[in-house]
C-alpha positions in Angstrom: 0.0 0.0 0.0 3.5 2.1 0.9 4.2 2.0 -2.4 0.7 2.8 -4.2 0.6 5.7 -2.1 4.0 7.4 -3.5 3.4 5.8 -7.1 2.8 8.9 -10.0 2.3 6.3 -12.3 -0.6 7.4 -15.2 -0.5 11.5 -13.7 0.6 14.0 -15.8 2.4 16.6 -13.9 3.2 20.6 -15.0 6.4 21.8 -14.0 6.9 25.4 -15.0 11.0 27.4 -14.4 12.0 24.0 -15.5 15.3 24.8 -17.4 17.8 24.7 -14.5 18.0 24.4 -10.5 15.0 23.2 -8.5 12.8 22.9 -11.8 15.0 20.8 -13.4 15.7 18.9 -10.2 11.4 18.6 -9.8 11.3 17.5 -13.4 14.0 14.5 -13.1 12.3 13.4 -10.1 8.9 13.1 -11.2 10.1 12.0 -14.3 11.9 8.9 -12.1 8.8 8.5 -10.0 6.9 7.4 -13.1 4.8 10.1 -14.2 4.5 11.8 -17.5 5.8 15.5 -17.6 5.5 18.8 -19.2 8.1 21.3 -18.4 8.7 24.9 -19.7 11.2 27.7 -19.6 12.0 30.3 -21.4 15.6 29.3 -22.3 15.3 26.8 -24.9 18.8 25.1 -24.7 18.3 24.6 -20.8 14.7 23.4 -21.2 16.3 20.9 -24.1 19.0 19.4 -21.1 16.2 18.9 -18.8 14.2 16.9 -21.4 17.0 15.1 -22.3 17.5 13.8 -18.3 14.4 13.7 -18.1 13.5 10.8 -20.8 15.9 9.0 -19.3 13.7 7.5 -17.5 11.3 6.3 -20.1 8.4 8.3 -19.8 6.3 11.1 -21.4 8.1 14.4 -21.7 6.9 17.2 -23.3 9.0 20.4 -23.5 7.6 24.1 -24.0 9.5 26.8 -24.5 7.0 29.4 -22.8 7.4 32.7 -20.5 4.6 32.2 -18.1 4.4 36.0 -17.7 3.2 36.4 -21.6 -0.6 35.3 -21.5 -0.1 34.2 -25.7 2.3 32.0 -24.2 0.5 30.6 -21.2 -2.7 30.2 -23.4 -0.5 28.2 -25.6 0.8 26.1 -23.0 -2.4 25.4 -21.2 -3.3 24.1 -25.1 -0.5 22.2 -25.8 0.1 20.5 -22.2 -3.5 19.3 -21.7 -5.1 17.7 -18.8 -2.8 18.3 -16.0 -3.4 15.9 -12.7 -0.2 17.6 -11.0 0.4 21.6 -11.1 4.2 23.0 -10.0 4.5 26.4 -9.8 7.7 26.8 -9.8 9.0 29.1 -12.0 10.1 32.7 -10.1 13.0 35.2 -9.6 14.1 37.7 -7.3 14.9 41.7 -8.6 18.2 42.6 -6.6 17.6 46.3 -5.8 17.1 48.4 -2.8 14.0 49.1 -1.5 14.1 52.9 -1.7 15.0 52.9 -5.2 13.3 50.4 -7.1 11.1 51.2 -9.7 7.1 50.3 -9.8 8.0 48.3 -13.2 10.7 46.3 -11.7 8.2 46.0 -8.0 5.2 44.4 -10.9 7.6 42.2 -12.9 8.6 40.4 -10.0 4.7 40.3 -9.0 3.9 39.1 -12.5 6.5 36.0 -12.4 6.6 35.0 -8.8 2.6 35.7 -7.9 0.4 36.5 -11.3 1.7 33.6 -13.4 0.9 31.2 -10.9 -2.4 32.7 -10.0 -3.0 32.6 -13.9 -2.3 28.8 -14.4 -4.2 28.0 -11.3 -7.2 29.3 -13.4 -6.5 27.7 -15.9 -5.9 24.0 -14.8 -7.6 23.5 -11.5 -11.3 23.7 -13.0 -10.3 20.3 -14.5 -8.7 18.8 -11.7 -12.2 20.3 -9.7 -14.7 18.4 -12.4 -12.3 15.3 -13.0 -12.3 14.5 -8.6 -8.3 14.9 -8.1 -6.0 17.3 -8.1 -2.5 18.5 -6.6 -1.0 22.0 -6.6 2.2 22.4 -5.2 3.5 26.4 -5.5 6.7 26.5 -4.7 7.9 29.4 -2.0 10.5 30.1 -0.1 11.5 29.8 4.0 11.7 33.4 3.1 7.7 33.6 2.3 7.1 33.3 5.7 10.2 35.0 8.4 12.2 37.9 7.5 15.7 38.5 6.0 18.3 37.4 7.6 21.7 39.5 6.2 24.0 36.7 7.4 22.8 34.9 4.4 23.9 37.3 1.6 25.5 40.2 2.1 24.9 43.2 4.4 24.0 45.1 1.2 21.4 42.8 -0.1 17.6 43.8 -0.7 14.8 42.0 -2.6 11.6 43.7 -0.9 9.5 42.3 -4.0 10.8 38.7 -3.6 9.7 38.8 0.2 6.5 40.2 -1.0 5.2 37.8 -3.9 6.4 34.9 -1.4 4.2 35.4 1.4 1.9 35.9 -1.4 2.0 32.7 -3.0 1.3 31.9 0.4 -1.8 33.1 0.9 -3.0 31.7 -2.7 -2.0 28.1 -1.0 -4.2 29.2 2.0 -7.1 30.8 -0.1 -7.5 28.4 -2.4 -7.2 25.1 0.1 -11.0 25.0 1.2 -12.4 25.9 -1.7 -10.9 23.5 -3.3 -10.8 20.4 -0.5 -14.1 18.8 -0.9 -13.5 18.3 -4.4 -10.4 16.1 -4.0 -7.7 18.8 -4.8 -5.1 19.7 -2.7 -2.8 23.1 -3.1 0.0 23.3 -0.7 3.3 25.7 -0.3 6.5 24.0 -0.5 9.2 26.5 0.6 12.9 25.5 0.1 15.9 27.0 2.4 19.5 27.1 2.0 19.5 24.4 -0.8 22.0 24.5 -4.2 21.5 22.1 -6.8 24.7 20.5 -8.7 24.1 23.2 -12.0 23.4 26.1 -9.4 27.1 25.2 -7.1 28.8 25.1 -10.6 27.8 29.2 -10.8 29.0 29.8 -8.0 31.8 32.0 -7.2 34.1 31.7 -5.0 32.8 34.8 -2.6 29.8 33.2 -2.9 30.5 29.6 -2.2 32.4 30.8 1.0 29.1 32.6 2.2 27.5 29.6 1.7 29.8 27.6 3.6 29.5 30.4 6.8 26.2 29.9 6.5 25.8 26.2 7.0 27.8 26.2 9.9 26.5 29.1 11.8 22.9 29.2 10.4 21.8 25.5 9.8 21.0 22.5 12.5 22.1 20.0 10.3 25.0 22.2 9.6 25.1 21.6 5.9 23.2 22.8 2.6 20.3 21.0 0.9 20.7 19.3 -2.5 18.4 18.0 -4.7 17.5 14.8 -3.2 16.5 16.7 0.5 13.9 18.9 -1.8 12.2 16.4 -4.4 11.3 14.2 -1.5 9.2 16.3 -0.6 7.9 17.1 -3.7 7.0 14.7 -5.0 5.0 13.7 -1.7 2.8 16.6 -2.1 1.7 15.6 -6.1 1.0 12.0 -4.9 -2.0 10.2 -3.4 -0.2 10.1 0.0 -0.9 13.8 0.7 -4.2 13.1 0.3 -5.1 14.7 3.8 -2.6 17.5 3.5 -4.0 21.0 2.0 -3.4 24.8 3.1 -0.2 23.9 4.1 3.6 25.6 4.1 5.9 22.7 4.2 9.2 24.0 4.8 12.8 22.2 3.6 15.3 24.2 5.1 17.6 21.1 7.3 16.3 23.4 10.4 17.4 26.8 9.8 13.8 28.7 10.3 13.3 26.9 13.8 16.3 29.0 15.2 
């Protein structure tokens, strides 16, 4: 029963920001946990890689090249991808500038990437999850979408007020849209990585930056390392499967411990 529980076998899962990092990590791992996948990005040579690992493991992939902040693109996604059973929302970005000087259009691009888009493909693909009886939504957040900054994690100068913003926001989406949705057998939870670097992130790392990293994991973190792929698909991929089944509304947090202090 274990097994059944955690099987994706036969669902067809969304996975949007899929060309690199956590996406591409999301898209492996379903892909390896049996179900069939459509992934997007705008960068079509990193959306290609992912496909490529992806098929690997001998199911359905389907790659589109979309920006999910273009409505002509997301309409032609929503066409091309389907019936979805599994919605990630993961695609999303940060504009590095200081709060007292960053402009209205840079404050609403990050708005339209990290908390439109994902508002826009929830309308989209939850009315058939709604009328088919099953469902899962998993919007991907940040620990940062629900504590404050903490300046021993990037430098003294850094500053990302819209980031902070449109991540508490996805979190109320999660927590909005969980009873409406509940009796009809979908789910829509938060999951909100911390302090984790996938193997194509660390390789774009510099060496100021790698150092921070390494402060941080032994001053900041419990378990007194970073998270890698494997510590954040786990969990994924439990919240698009039947074993979630009871589990709606809710931020699950994958930081090795980091928030608690």
């Amino acid at each position: 029963m274990g097994h059944r529980l955690l099987d994706l076998t036969g669902r067809r899962a969304l996975i949007t920001g899929a060309g690199r990092g956590l996406g591409r990590a999301l898209a492996i791992g379903y892909a390896e946990a049996g179900a069939d996948i459509v992934i997007c990005a705008r960068g079509e040579e990193r959306l290609g890689e992912t496909e490529r690992l992806a098929r690997a493991f001998g199911g359905s992939v389907t790659a589109i090249p979309a920006d999910v902040t273009n409505e002509e693109d997301v309409r032609r996604l929503a066409d091309a991808a389907g019936a979805i059973d599994i919605l990630i929302n993961n695609a999303g970005g940060a504009i590095w500038q200081p709060w007292q000087t960053v402009s209205l259009d840079d404050w609403h691009q990050a708005f339209r990437l990290n908390l439109d888009a994902p508002f826009r493909l929830i309308q989209l693909f939850a009315p058939g999850m709604l009328e088919r009886g099953w469902g899962r939504i998993v919007n991907i957040a940040s620990v940062y979408g629900s504590i404050a900054p903490d300046p021993r994690y990037y430098d003294a100068d850094w500053d990302v007020s819209s980031y902070f913003a449109t991540k508490h926001g996805i979190n109320g989406l999660t927590r909005y849209f969980a009873p409406l949705f509940a009796r009809q057998g979908v789910t829509i939870n938060s999951l909100s990585p911390g302090g984790i670097v996938t193997s194509d992130q660390d390789a774009d790392l510099t060496p100021t930056e790698r150092a921070r990293l390494e402060r941080f994991q032994e001053d900041m973190v419990p378990m007194a390392r970073l998270g890698g792929a494997d510590d954040y698909v786990g969990p994924a991929i439990f919240l698009g499967t039947q074993a979630s089944q009871y589990v709606t509304g809710q931020l699950l947090v994958v930081d090795g411990g980091w928030s608690v202090w």
